[in-house]
C-alpha positions as CSV (number, residue, x, y, z in Angstrom):
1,X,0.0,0.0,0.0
2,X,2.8,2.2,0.7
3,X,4.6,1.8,-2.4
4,X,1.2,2.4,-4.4
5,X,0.8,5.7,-2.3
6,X,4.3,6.6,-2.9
7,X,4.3,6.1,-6.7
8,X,1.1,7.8,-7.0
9,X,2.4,10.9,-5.6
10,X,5.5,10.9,-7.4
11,X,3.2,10.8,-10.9
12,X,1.4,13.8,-9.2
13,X,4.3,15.9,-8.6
14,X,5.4,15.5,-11.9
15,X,2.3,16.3,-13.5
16,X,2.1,19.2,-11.5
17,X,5.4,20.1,-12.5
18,X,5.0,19.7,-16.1
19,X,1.3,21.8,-16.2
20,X,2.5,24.7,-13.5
21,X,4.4,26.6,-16.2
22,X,0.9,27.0,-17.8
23,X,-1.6,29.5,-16.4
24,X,-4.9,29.1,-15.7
25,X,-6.9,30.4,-18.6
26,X,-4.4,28.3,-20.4
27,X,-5.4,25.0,-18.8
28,X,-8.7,25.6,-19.4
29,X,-7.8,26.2,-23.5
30,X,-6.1,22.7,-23.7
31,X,-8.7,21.3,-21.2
32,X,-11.3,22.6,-23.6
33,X,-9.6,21.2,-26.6
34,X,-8.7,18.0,-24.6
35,X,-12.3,17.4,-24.5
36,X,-13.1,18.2,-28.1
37,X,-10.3,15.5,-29.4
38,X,-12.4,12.9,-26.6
39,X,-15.5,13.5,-28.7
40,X,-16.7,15.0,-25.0
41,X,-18.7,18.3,-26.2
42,X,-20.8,18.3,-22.9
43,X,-17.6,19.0,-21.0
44,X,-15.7,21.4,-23.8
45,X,-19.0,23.1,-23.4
46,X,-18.3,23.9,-19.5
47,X,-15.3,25.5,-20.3
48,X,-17.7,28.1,-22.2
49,X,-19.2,31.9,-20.8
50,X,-22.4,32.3,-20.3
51,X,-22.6,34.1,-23.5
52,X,-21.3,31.6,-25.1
53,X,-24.0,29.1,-23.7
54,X,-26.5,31.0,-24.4
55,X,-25.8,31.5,-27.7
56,X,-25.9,27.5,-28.7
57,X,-28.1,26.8,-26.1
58,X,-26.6,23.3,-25.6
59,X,-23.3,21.1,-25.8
60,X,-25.1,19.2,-29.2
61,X,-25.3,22.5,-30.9
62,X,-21.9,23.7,-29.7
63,X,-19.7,21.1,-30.9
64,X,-21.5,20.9,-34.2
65,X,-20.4,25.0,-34.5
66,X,-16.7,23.8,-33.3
67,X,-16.4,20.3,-35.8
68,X,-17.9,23.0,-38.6
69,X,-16.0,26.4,-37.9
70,X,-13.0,25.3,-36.1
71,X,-12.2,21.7,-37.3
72,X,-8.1,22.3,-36.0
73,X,-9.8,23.2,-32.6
74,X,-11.5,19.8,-32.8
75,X,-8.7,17.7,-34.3
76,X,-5.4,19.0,-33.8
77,X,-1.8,17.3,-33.9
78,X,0.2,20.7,-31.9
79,X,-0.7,23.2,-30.1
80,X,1.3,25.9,-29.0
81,X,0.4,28.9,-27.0
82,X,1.9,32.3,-28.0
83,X,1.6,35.4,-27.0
84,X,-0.6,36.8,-24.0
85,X,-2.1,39.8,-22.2
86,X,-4.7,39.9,-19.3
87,X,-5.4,42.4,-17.5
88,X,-7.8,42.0,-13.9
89,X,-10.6,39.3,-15.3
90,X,-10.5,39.6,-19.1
91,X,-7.4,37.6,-20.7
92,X,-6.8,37.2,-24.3
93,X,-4.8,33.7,-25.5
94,X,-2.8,33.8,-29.1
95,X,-2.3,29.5,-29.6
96,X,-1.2,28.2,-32.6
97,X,-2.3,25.2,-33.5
98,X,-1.4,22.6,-36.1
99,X,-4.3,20.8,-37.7
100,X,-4.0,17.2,-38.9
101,X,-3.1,18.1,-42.1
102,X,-0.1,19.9,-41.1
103,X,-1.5,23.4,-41.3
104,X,-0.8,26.1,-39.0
105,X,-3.6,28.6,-37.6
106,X,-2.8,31.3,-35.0
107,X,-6.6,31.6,-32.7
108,X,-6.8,34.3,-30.1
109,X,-8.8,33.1,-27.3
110,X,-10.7,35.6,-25.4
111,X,-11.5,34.3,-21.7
112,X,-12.7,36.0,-18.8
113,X,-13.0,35.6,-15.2
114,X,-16.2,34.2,-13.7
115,X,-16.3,33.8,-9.8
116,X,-12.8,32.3,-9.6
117,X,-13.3,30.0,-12.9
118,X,-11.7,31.0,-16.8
119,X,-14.1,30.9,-19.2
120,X,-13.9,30.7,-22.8
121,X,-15.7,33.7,-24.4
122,X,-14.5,34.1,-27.7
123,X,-12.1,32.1,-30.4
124,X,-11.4,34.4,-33.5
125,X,-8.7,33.7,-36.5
126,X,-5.1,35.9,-37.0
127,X,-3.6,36.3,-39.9
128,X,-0.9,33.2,-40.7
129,X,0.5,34.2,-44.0
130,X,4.0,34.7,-42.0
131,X,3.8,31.3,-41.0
132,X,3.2,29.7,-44.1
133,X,7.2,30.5,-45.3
């Protein structure tokens, strides 16, 4: 029992190593598209404002708009995240991700901050020809 204890909390220290360079709104991008790539839209669709919600109304109609709109969102190979600015409880998230065909797209990611929790309120598409040398 000790040994199970003790190599369980070994795998938890690293994990939490490896994700503590991330911030939070970032976590909750790559738990978001974690979720999509599971075929789990009810969950992707927590990670989504109110606005958001009430927009689509429910996770079916949400992760129809993201397999239509954003297929790289819900299929990726890479994701990177760039550059970033927040300021108190509005954050905005550049990522670049690769999509399975070996594409790049640079998203922003607009999140805000809801009683303690990040919340997605906003994806919109930046310019790539740069990245396309």
């Amino acid at each position: 029992m000790k040994k199970i204890l003790a190599a369980f909390l070994i795998i938890m220290l690293s994990t939490a190593s490896v994700s503590s360079n991330e911030t939070e709104y970032q976590k909750v991008i790559r738990s978001q598209i974690e979720a999509f790539s599971n075929d789990d839209m009810e969950t992707a669709f927590e990670f989504a404002s109110p606005s958001i919600k009430s927009i689509f109304g429910n996770y079916i109609r949400f992760g129809s708009m993201v397999r239509q709109g954003y297929p790289m969102v819900f299929r990726q190979k890479n994701l990177t995240f760039k550059e970033t600015k927040s300021k108190n409880s509005v954050a905005f998230q550049n990522v670049l991700i690769e999509d399975l065909s070996g594409d790049l797209h640079l998203l922003r990611y607009r999140l805000i901050l809801l009683k303690g929790s990040w919340k997605i309120a906003g994806v919109e598409f930046l310019r790539t020809e740069i990245m396309a040398i």
